[in-house]
C-alpha positions in Angstrom: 18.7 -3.8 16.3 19.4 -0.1 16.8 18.7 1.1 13.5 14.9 2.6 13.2 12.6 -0.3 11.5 10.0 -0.8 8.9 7.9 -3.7 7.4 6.6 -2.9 3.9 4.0 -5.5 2.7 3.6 -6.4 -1.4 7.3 -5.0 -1.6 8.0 -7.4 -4.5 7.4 -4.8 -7.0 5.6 -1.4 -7.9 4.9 1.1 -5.4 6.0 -1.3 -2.4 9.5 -2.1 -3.8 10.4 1.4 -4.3 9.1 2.1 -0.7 11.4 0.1 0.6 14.3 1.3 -1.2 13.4 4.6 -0.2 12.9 3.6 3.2 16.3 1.9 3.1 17.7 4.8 1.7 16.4 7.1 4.7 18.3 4.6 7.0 16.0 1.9 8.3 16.8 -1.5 8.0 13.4 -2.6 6.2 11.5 -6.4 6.2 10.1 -6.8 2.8 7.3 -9.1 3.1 5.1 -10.4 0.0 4.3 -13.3 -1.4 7.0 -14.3 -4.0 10.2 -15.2 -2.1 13.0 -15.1 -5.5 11.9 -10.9 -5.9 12.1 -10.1 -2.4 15.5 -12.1 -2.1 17.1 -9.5 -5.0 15.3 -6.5 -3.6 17.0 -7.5 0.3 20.0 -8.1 -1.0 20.1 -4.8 -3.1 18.9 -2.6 -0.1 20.5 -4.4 2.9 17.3 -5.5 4.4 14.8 -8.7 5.3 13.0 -10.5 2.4 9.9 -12.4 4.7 7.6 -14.4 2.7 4.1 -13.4 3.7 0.8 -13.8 2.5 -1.2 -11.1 4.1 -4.6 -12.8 3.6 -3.3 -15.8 5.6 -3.3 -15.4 10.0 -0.3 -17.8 9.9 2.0 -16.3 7.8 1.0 -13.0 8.7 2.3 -14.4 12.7 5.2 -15.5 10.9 6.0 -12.1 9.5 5.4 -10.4 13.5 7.7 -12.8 15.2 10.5 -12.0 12.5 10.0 -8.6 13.3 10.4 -8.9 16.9 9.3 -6.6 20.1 10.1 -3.2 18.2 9.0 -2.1 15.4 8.9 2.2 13.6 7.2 1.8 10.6 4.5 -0.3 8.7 3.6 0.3 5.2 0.3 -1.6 4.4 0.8 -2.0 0.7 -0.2 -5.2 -0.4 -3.4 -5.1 -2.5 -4.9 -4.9 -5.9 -7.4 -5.2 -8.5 -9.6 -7.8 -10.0 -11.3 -6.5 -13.3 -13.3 -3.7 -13.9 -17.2 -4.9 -14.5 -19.9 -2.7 -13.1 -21.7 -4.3 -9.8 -24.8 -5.5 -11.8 -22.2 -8.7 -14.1 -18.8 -8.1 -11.2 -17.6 -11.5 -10.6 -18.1 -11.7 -6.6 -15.3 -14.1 -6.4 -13.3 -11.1 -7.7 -14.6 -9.3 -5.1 -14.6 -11.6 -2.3 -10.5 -11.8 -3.2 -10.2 -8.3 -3.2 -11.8 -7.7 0.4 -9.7 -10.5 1.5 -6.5 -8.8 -0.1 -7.4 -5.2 0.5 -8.9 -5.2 3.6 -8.3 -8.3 5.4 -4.8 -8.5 5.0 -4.9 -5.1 6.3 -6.2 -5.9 9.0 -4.3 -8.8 9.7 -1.3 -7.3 9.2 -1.8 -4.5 11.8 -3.5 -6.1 14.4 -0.4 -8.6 14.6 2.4 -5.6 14.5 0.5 -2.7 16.5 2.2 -4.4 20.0 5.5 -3.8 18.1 4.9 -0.2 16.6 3.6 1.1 20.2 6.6 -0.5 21.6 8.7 1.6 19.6 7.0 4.8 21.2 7.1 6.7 18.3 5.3 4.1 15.9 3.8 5.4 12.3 1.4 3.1 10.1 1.0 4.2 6.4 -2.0 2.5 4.9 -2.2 2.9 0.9 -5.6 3.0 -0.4 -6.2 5.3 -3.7 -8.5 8.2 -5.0 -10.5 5.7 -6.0 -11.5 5.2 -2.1 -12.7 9.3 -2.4 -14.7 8.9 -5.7 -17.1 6.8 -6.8 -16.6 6.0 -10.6 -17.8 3.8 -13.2 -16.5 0.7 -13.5 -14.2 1.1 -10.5 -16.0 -2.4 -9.2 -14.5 -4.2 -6.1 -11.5 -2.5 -6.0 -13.4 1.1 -5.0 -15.6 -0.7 -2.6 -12.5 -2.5 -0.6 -10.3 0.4 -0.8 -13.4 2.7 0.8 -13.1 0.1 3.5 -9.2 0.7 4.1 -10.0 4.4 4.4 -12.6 4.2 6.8 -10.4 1.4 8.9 -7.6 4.1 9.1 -9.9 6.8 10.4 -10.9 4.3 13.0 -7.7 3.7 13.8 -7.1 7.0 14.5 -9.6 7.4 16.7 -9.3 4.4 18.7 -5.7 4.6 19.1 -6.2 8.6 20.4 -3.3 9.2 23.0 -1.1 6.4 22.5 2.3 6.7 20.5 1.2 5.6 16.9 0.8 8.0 14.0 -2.1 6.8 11.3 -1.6 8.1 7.9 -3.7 7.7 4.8 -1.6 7.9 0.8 -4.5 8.0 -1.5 -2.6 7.9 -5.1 -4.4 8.6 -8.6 -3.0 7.6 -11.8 0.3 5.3 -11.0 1.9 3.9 -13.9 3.4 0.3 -12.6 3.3 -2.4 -15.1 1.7 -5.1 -12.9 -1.5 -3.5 -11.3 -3.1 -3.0 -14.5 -1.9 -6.5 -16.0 -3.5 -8.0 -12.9 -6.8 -6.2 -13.1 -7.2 -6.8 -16.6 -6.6 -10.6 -16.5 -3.0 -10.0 -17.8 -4.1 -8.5 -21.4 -2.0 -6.1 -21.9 -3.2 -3.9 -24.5 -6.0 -3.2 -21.7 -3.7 -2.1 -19.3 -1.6 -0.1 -22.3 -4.9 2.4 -22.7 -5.3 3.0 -19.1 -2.3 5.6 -19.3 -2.6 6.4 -23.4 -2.0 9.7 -23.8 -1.5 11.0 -20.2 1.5 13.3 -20.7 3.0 12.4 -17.0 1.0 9.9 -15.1 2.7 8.6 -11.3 5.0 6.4 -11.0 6.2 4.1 -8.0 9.2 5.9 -6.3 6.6 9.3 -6.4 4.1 7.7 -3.9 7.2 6.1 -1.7 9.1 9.8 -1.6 5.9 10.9 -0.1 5.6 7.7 2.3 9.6 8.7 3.0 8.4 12.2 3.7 5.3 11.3 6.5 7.8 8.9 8.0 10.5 12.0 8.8 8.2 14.4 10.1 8.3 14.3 14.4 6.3 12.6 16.3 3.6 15.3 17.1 2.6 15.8 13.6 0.4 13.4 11.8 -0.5 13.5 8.4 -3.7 12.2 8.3 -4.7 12.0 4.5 -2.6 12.6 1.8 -3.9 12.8 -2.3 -2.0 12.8 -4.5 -2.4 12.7 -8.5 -0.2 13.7 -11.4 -0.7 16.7 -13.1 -3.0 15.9 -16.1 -5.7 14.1 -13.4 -8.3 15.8 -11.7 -10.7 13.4 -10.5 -11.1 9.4 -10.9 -13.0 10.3 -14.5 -11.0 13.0 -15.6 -7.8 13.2 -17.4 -5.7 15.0 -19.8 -4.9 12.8 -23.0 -2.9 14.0 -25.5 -4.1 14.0 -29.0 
């Protein structure tokens, strides 16, 4: 294949599906790997890429996922992940949290351990893990989800280090406020008012295709410059506990 390639994992919707369009759209022919086959299908057939069925907390599939890939491989976009509720540690449901490590930082870990042969192949290889604010900031109520997400951004800066003079760039997107319609159905057990308030008011909170222009951006710049961490919150956010509501 001599068109530059990406994987983007959880690219059946939200911040991962409109990575891989705008991946697509920069010219790379992109695998879209997650979980629910019948989305990925659509998304492939819209952008002129793979769908792979792949559930990152699972060694097989996630082997499955490499040897579609191949020997060569630009890009990887660790995406997939989420959110189980939002109890504080002293009533969190540890099952919650034991599925959000595996998610979070598991699959992860899977998922680049099984691709890094193929993204140093490449010679110019970049890996763009997406972990949030809520990895920099300790909040209330941020639960599993702030723990596991800490963990991502501590394995990238490992990463970095470890990986020190080989051809792999290790990048860090750390979004705030991102208004997609399923995170905040899934942390909140699908209640929908719930996720409604968590962007009541805010005048202009993130959306999808603003996190994946920046993923775009880190994955044109040469292959000298890394990006190492980049925040990034809409205008009316200025920490994990503070926003702008309208009145």
């Amino acid at each position: 294949m001599s068109r530059r390639t990406a994987v983007v994992t959880g690219a059946s919707s939200g911040i991962g599906a409109a990575t891989a369009r705008r991946l697509a759209a920069d010219g790379f022919h992109v695998f879209c790997a997650a979980r629910r086959l019948d989305r990925l299908s659509a998304l492939a057939d819209e952008i002129g890429g793979t769908p792979v069925e792949c559930d990152t907390t699972s060694a097989s599939s996630v082997a499955s996922l490499a040897a579609m890939v191949g020997p060569r491989l630009d890009v990887l976009v660790n995406n997939a992940g989420g959110a189980l509720g939002a109890a504080p540690v002293e009533s969190a449901a540890t099952d919650d949290w034991r599925a959000m490590f595996e998610l979070n930082v598991m699959g992860t870990l899977q998922v680049t351990q099984a691709l890094l042969p193929a993204l140093l192949e490449s010679g110019d290889g970049l890996i763009v893990n997406l972990t949030s604010t809520a990895a920099h900031e300790a909040y209330v109520n941020g639960s599993g989800y702030t723990v596991s997400k800490t963990g991502v951004s501590v394995m990238t800066r490992m990463l970095r280090q470890e990986l020190l003079g080989r051809p792999v760039r290790i990048t860090e997107v750390a979004p705030g406020m991102v208004a997609t319609e399923e995170f905040g159905l899934v942390r909140f057990g699908g209640d929908q008012a719930k996720r409604d308030a968590t962007y009541a008011g805010v005048p202009g909170p993130l959306v999808a295709s603003d996190v994946a222009d920046t993923i775009g951006w880190v994955a044109s710049l040469p292959w000298h410059v890394n990006v190492d961490l980049l925040v990034l919150r809409p205008r009316d956010q200025a920490a994990q506990y503070q926003v702008n509501r309208d009145s």
